[in-house]
Structure formats: structure tokens, C-alpha cells
C-alpha positions in Angstrom: 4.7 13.2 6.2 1.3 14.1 4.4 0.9 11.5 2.2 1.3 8.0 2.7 1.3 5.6 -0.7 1.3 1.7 -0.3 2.1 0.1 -3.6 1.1 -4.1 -3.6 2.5 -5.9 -6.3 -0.3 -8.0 -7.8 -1.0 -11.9 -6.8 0.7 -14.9 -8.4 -0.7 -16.3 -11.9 0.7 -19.2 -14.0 3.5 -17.3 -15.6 4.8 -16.0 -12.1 5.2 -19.4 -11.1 6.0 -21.3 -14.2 9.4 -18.1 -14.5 7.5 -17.1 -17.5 7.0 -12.7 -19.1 3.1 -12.3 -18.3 0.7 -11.9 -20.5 -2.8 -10.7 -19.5 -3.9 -13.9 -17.2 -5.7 -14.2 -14.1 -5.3 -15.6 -11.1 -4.5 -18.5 -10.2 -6.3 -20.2 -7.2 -3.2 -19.4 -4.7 -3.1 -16.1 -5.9 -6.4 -15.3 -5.1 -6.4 -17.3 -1.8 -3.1 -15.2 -0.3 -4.6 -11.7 -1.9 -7.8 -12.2 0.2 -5.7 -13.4 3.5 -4.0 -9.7 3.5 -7.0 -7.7 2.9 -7.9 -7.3 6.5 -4.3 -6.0 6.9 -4.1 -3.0 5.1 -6.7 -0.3 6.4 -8.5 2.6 4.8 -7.4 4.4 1.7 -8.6 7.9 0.2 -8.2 6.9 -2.9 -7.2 3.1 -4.6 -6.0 2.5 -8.0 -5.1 -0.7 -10.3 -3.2 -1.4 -13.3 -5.5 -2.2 -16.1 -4.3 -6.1 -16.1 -6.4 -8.5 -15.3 -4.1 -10.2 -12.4 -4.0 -6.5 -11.0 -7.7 -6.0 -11.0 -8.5 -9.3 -9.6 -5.8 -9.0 -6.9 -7.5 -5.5 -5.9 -11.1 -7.3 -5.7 -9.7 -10.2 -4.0 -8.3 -7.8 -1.2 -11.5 -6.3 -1.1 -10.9 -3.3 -2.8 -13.0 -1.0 -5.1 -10.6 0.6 -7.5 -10.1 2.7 -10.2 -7.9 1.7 -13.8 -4.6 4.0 -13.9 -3.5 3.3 -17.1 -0.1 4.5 -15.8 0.4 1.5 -13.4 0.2 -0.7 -16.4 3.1 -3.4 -16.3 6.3 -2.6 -18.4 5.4 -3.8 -22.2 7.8 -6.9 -22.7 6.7 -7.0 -26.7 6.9 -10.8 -27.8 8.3 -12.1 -25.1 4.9 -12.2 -23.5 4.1 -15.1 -22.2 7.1 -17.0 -22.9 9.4 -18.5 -20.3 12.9 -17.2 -19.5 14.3 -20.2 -20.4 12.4 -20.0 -24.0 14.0 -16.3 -24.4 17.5 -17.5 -23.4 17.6 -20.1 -25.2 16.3 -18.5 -28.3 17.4 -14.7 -27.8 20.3 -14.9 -25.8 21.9 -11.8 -26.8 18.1 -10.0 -26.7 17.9 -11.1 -22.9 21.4 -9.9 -22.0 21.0 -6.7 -23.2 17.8 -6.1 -22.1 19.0 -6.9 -18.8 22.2 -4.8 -18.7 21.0 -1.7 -20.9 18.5 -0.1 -19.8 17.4 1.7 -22.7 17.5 -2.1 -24.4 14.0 -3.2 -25.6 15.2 -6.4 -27.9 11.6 -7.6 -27.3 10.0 -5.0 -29.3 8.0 -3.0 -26.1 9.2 -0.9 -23.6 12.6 0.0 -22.4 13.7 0.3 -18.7 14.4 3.6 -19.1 11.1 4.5 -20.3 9.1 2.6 -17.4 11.2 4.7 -14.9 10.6 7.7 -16.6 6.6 7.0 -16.4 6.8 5.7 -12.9 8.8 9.2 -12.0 6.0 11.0 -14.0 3.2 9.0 -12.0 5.2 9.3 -8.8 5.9 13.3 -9.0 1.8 13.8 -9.1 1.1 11.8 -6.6 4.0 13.8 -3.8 2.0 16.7 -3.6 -1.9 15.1 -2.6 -2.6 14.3 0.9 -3.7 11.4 2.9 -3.5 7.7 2.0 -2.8 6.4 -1.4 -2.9 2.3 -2.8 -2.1 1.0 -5.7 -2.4 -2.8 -7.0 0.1 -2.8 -10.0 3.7 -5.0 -10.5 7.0 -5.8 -9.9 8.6 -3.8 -12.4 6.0 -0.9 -11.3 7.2 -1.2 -8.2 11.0 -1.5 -8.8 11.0 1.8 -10.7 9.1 3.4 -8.2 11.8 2.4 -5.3 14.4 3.5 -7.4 12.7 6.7 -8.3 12.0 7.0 -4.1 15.2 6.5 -2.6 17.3 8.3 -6.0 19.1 5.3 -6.6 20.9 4.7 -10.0 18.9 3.6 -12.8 20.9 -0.3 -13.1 19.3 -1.0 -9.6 16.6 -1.9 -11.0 17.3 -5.4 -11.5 18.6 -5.7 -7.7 15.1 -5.2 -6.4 13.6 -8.0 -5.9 9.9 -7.9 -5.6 7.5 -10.7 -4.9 4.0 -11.4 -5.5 2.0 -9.4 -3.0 4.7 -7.5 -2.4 4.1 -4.2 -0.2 6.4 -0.9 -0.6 5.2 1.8 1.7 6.7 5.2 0.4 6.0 8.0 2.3 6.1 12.0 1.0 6.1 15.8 2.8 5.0 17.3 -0.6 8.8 17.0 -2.0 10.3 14.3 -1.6 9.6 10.5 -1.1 11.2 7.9 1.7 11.1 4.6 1.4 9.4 3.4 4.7 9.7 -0.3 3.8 9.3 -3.4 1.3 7.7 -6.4 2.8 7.7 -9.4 0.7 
């Protein structure tokens, strides 16, 4: 394999524990306390990239990490529903929720569609197979899902059978054509 690509799913916040969408929130102290446990784990990158939320940007400082914005590791746009709590949305969208979940093309919430954050985690994915070397990248569980799906050519409904945690590590690995899924540590 000639390129190696670790993908970290960024550190805990308020929504992650309180079940809620994210918005664009920090931290929160436990967060930022696990993200700088790991950072002595993870070695020596080539190159090291963030999404452009804050949580993502803080977790890549908190591990230590000097890294660039990639606009295309950005989380998956959940419109209105940002910030509100899953109960909130069921309660008050039911029929929003359960097609977003079960349609992937679905965006009841007014942002992006499944379908459209695998297509741009393919697009990101496909320019990365062909570099060399070693490869991070601080971004989010829906990042992260698409990407898995994208590695191992799995159908697009798996998405939602991923589960992906907070600090989450998927280590893909690529020959220049194709990717492998080396593992997922949660």
C-alpha cells in the first residue's frame, strides 16, 4: 500500500452528549481531555487536515496537530435541525426524521442529503488514492461513515449501520486504486 489515511472523528461537545444535530460548538472539557490523551498515539503525518468546525479544529490542536481547513471534510449540513435534540425532531418532525433516515436522497431539514455527502466524501476520497505517504484528517461521524462506505463499496443504506464514536479512528489504506478498510477503533 502507498498511502496510508487515518481519519479521527472529532471530540465530544454538548450536543454529542446531550443526543442533539451539532451546531458549530466547542469542546467540551472531556472532549478536550480524551483528544490530548491520544495524541502521543498516532505518529507522524505528511500532510494533516480539519474540517472547518470548530470541535474539528480544536480536537486537531488538542492532539497536537498543526492542520490545514478542507472545506470538503465539513460535517453533513443538517439545515434547522442544528442544534436541536433528536427527541425535539421526533417529536416535532416525525415524518421529516423517518425519511431522512430511510431515503437517502431525503433532506426534510432543509441541508444536505445522504446521497450528496457520499458523493463529496467519494470526490474527496478519489484525490486522495493516488498521493503517497501518510494522510490525517480531524472531521466527523457522518464524514467518516461515507468514507467507509465509499472504502469497502458497500451499499449506500449502510450508512446508518456504521456506528462511529467520538474520537473514532478509521485507518484506510490505498495502492493508487483502490481503498481497504484496515480498521475502525472506537
Amino acid at each position: 500500500m502507498s498511502l496510508r489515511l487515518l481519519l479521527i472523528c472529532s471530540a465530544s461537545t454538548n450536543a454529542v452528549r446531550s443526543a442533539a444535530f451539532p451546531a458549530d460548538e466547542p469542546l467540551d472539557a472531556q472532549g478536550r481531555t480524551s483528544a490530548a490523551a491520544l495524541s502521543g498515539e498516532l505518529g507522524s503525518f505528511s500532510i494533516v487536515r480539519t474540517s472547518p468546525a470548530l470541535r474539528a479544529r480544536e480536537t486537531a490542536a488538542s492532539l497536537g496537530l498543526a492542520a490545514s481547513v478542507d472545506p470538503a471534510l465539513r460535517d453533513l449540513d443538517v439545515g434547522r435541525w442544528a442544534g436541536r435534540s433528536l427527541t425535539e425532531i421526533e417529536a416535532a418532525e416525525p415524518a421529516g426524521l423517518a425519511a431522512w433516515i430511510s431515503d437517502i436522497d431525503a433532506a426534510p431539514h432543509g441541508g444536505e442529503a445522504i446521497a450528496a455527502l457520499l458523493e463529496r466524501t467519494r470526490l474527496w476520497l478519489d484525490a486522495c488514492r493516488t498521493r503517497r505517504g501518510r494522510i490525517l484528517a480531524v472531521t466527523h461521524a457522518a464524514v467518516i461513515r461515507a468514507a467507509v462506505v465509499h472504502a469497502i463499496d458497500a451499499k449506500p443504506s449502510s450508512f446508518w449501520r456504521i456506528d462511529v464514536a467520538p474520537l473514532c479512528r478509521v485507518d484506510l489504506r490505498s495502492n493508487g486504486e483502490r481503498w481497504v478498510l484496515r480498521s475502525l477503533r472506537n
